[in-house]
N, C-alpha and C positions, 0 to 999 in steps of 0.2 A: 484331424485325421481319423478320428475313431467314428465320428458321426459320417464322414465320407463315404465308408460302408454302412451296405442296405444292412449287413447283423445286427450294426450298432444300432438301431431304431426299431426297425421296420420286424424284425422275429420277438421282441419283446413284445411290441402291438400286436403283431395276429396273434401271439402264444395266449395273450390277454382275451381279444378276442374268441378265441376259442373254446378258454376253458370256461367265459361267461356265457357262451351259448350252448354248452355242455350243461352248463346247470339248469337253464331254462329247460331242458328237455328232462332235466331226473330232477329235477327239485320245484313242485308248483308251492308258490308262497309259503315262503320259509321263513321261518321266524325271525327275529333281528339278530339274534345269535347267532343264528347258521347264516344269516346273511353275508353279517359281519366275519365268522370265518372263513366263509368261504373268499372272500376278501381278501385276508389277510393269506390265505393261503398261495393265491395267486400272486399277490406282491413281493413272496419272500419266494416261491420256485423262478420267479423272473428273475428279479436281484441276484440269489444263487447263479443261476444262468449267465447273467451278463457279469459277474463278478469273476466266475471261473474264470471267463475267456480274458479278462481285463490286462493280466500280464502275461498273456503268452506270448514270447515271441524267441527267437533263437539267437545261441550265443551269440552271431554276430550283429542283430540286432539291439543287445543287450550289449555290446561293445559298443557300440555306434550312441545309444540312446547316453552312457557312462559317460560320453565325452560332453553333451549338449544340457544335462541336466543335473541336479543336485538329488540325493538322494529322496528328501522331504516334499520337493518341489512334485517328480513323478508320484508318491504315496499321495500327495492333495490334489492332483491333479486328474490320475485314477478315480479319486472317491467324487471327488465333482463331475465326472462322466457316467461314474456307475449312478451318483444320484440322479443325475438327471434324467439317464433310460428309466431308473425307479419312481422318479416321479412322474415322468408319463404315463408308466402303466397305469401308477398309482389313480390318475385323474382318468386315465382314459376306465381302467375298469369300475370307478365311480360313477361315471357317464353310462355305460355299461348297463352294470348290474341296475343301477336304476330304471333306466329304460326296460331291460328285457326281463328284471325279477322284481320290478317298484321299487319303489324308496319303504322301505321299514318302516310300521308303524307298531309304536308302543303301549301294546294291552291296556286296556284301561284311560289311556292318555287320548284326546282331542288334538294337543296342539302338534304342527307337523315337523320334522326335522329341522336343527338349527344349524343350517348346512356350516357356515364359515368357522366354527371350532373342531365339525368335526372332521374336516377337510382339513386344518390346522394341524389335528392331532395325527390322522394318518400322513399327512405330508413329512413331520416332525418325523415321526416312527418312521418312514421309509428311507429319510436322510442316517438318523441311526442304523440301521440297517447296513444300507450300502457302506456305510463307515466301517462296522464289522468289519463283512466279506471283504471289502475293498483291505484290510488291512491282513485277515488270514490268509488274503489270496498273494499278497506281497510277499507274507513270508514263506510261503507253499511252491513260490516258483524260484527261490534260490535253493528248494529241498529236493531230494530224489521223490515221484512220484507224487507228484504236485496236488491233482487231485484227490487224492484221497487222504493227503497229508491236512488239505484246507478242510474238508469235511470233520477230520481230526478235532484239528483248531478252531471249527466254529461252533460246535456246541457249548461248548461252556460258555461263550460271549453273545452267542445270540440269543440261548435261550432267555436270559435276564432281560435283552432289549425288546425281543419280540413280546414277552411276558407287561413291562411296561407301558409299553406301546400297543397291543392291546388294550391295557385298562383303562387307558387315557383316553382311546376312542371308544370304548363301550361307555362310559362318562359322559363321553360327548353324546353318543347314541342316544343315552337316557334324560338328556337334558339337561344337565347338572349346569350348575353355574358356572362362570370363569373364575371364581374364588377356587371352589373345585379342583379344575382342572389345573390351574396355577403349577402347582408343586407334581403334576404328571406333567406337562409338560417340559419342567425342567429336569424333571428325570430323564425325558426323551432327549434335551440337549446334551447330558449329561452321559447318554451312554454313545452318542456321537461321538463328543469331545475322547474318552478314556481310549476307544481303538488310537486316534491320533495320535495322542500323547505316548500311546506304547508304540505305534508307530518310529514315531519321532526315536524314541530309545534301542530301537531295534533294525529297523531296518537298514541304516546306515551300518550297520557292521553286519550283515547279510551281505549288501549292497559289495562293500570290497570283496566278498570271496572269489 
């Protein structure tokens, strides 16, 4: 039902689109830094976006939803929807930014991007991500004033995953090996899995109020 609406896809893709063709007009060849943030910046104001809207809906919708699902069951199901919008952006502004700003190339370095770790790592980091939001947006819409409660709630959890996930694709960016990246990567599992688990502990007694 989420993907049935045109929001559920299609405003995360142009939003992508957009802000990669904003860059190609203010930023000619940018370094793999600003590449790279600009990137990230885009992946996490989309997620945000699609995270907000992910449980709104009205009491009696949320009466209706109560009777057909388990509490845990809508919190994983949520985050598998927000992942998914977030991984398309994710690949689509990959697609993107390469085309209309190049693929990044590293000073000094000849050999050219090794796309499948680093596609890995921001895939991983977006999954975390959506994990987040998808969990402070849970708690945000059994609270008065939802949005700005989740905004609240997500700095502390995102800035550590975005921080992660970051490094794990600058990593990749600079070519490091898969020994490397090993233990960022599972940092990136890692800060997926903690929103769930606290999920799992909290939201169900949200969920009755």
């Amino acid at each position: 039902m989420e993907y049935r609406r045109s929001n559920g896809w299609f405003l995360p893709i142009l939003f992508t689109a957009m802000v990669a063709y904003l860059c190609t007009l203010l930023v000619r060849e940018p370094s793999p830094a600003v590449w790279l943030a600009l990137l990230w910046m885009t992946i996490v104001f989309s997620a945000l976006q699609t995270a907000s809207r992910s449980f709104s809906a009205t009491q009696g919708q949320w009466l209706y939803i109560n009777q057909i699902v388990q509490p845990m069951e809508l919190l994983l199901g949520k985050t598998i929807s927000t992942a998914g919008s977030t991984l398309l952006v994710t690949w689509t502004g990959v697609l993107l930014f390469g085309l209309w700003l190049g693929w990044p190339q590293i000073p000094g370095s000849s050999e050219s991007l090794s796309t499948w770790p680093f596609l890995l790592s921001l895939s991983l980091g977006a999954i975390a991500i959506s994990a987040t939001l998808s969990f402070t947006s849970a708690l945000a819409s059994k609270m008065d004033r939802g949005t700005g409660m989740m905004a609240i709630l997500s700095i502390p959890l995102l800035l550590p995953t975005l921080l992660v996930s970051m490094r794990a694709s600058k990593l990749a960016l600079l070519g490091e090996s898969s020994l490397v990246l090993y233990p960022n990567w599972a940092g990136e599992i890692l800060m997926a899995a903690i929103p769930l688990a606290l999920g799992g502990l909290l939201f169900p007694y949200l969920w009755r109020s």
